[in-house]
N, C-alpha and C positions, 0 to 999 in steps of 0.2 A: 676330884675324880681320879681315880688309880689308871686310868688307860684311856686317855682322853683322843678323839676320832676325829683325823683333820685328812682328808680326803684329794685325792689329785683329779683333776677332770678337764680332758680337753674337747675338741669338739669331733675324740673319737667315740664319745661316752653319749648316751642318749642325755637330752636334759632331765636329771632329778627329780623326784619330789622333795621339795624342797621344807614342806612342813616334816615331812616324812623323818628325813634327814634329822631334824634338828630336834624329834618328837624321839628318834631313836639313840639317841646319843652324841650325833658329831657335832663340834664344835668349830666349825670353820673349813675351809675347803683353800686348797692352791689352786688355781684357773691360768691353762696356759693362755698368754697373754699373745707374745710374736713368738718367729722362728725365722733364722738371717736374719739377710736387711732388710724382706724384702713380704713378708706372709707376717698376717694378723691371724688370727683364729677367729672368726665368722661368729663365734658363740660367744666370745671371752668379753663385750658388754654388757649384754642381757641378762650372762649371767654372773655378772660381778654384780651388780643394782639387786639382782634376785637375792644373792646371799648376802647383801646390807639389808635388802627389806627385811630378811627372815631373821632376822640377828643373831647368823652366824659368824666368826672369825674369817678375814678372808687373806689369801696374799697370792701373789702375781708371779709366773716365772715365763723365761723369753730361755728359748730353745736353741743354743748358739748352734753353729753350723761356720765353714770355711770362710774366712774373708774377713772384710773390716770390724772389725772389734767394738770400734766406737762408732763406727756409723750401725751396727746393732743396739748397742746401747741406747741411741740416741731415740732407737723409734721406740725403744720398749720405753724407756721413760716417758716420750710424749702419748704414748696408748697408752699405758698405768694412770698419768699423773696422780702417781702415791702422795699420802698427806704426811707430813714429819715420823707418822707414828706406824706406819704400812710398813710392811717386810716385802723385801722382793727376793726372787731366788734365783738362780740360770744354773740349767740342766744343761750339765757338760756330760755328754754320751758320744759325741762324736769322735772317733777315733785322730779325723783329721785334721781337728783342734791340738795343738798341742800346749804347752806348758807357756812359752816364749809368748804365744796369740794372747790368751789369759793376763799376762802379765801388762798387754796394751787397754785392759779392760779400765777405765778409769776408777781411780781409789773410793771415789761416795759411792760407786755401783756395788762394787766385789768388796765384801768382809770379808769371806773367806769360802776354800775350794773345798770342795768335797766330793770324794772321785767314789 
């Protein structure tokens, strides 16, 4: 496939069709997972299970925000529990994240930044 369709969806987006989805091209979806230490995303189970049943692609991102680095990490990996083979991502948008914060983010979490 020359333009392959991997989707971002939080629980600002209505829930999908999800035959729909995968009848029209996309191949996988990112689903925000946390944000801080401290907020899950209300959707980001229901529809992680959705897009394994529908067998699309799927992968996980946590929404950093100011403050503990690793006590963010720690809940997005316990809400993912990704399998060896699952990609995770972290949407650094926040201004008052800076570069030094990042750097406390533990080494298996972050491969690499992308601003």
């Amino acid at each position: 496939m020359a333009n392959p369709i991997v989707i971002d969806i939080s629980h600002y987006q209505p829930t999908p069709d999800w035959q729909a989805l995968k009848a029209g091209g996309t191949l996988g979806v990112i689903l925000k997972a946390t944000e801080g230490a401290g907020n899950t995303d209300p959707t980001f189970i229901s529809r992680w299970e959705a897009a394994k049943f529908h067998g699309l692609l799927r992968s996980a991102y946590h929404f950093l925000r100011p403050g503990d680095m690793v006590a963010q990490m720690q809940r997005f990996l316990r809400t993912v529990n990704p399998s060896p083979t699952e990609r995770l991502v972290i949407d650094y948008e926040d201004a008052d994240v800076s570069f030094a914060d990042l750097e406390k983010v533990p080494g298996q979490v972050l491969v690499s930044i992308v601003r």
